[in-house]
N, C-alpha and C positions, 0 to 999 in steps of 0.2 A: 504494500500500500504506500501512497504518495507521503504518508505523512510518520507512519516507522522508523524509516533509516533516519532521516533528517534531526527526528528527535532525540535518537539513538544516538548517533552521530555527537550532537549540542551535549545530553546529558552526561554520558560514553557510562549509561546505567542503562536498564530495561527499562521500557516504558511500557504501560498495561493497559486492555482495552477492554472497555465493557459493553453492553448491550444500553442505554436508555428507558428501555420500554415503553417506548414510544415511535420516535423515526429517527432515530441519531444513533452515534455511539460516541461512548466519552473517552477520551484518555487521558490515562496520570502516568505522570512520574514523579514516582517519592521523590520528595527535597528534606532534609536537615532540619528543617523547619529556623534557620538562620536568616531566611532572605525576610523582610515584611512583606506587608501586603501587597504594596504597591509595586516594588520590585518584582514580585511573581506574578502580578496580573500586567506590566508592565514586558514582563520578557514571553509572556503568553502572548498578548499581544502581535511584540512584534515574531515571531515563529508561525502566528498565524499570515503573516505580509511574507517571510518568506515563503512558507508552502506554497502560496496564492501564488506569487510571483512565477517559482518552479513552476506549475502545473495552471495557469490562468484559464485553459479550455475547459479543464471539470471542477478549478475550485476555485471560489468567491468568497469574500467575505461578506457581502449583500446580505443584509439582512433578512427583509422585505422577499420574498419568495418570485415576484414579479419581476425582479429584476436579476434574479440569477443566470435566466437562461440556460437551463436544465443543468447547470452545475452545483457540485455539492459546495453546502457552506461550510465555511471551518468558524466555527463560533467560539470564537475565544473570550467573547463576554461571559460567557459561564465563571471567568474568573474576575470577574466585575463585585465590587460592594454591594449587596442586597439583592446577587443573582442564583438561584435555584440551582440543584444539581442533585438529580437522585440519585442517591447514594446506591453503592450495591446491594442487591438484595430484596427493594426495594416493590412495594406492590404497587403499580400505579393506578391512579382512578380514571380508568379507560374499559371500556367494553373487552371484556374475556381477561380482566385484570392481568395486563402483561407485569412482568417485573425485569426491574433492569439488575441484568446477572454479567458478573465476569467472561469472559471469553478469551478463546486465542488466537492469534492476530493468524493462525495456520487457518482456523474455522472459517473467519471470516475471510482468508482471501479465498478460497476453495468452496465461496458461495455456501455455507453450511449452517453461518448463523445470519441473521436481518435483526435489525433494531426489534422487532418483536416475537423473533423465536420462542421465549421463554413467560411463560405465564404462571398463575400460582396451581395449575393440575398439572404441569409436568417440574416443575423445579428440585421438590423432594426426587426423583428420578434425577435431574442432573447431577444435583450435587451428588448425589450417591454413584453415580459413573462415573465424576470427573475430578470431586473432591471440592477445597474451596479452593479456588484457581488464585484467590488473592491473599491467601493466609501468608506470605511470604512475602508481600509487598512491600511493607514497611524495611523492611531486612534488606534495604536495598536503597537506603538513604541517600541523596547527593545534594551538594553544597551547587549553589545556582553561580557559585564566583566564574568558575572555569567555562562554564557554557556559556556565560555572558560576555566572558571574553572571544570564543569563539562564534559566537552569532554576530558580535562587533566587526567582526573580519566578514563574514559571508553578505552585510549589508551594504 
């Protein structure tokens, strides 16, 4: 996917990807928790201008759905002051109660998961196949200094 390496690359940590349960997916990458707020929502930001940049044919930043022109958003307001984000696991209030679950970035390129694969009638099944795919995430901290230095050069 367009937006893995790149992140891989900036963090040189794993980066994880979950379902929304809705139409999106999210992705984290553990940080230190040394940067503030503004720093993290600031270097999200711009990683969203570079993706865009790399790939302008399928990714926008556009908000607004009208002005996309069938390309995906990379919404990196989600790391904006007073903006939403459900959390893993999470049951959402949508018709056939999807829930946004972990995933692997292999499912997802190999067409195997969509933003609303996982609902609350099959999830007990997932986890019990797959385990909790994010129990390990934290264990995998990184400090935002060194990616920020490298996204400074890639701008």
């Amino acid at each position: 996917m367009a937006t893995r390496l790149p992140l891989a690359t900036l963090s040189r940590a794993p980066c994880s990807i979950k379902t929304t349960g809705w139409k999106g997916f999210h992705i984290a990458v553990p940080l230190d928790a040394k940067a503030d707020f503004a720093t993290v929502a600031h270097f999200a930001h711009r990683v969203g201008k570079l993706l865009v940049a790399r790939d302008p044919e399928n990714l926008t930043r556009e908000f607004h759905k009208v002005d996309r022109g069938g390309r995906i958003l990379v919404d990196t307001g989600r790391n904006d002051y007073s903006a939403t984000f459900a959390a893993a696991y999470t049951v959402r209030a949508r018709r056939g109660a999807p829930v946004s679950a972990p995933c692997t970035w292999e499912e997802v390129e190999r067409g195997e998961v969509s933003p609303g694969s996982f609902t609350i009638r099959n999830m007990a099944q997932r986890v019990a196949n797959v385990g909790d795919l994010w129990s390990d995430l934290l264990k995998t901290r990184r400090s935002l200094r060194s990616p920020i230095e490298r996204l400074d050069k890639m701008l």
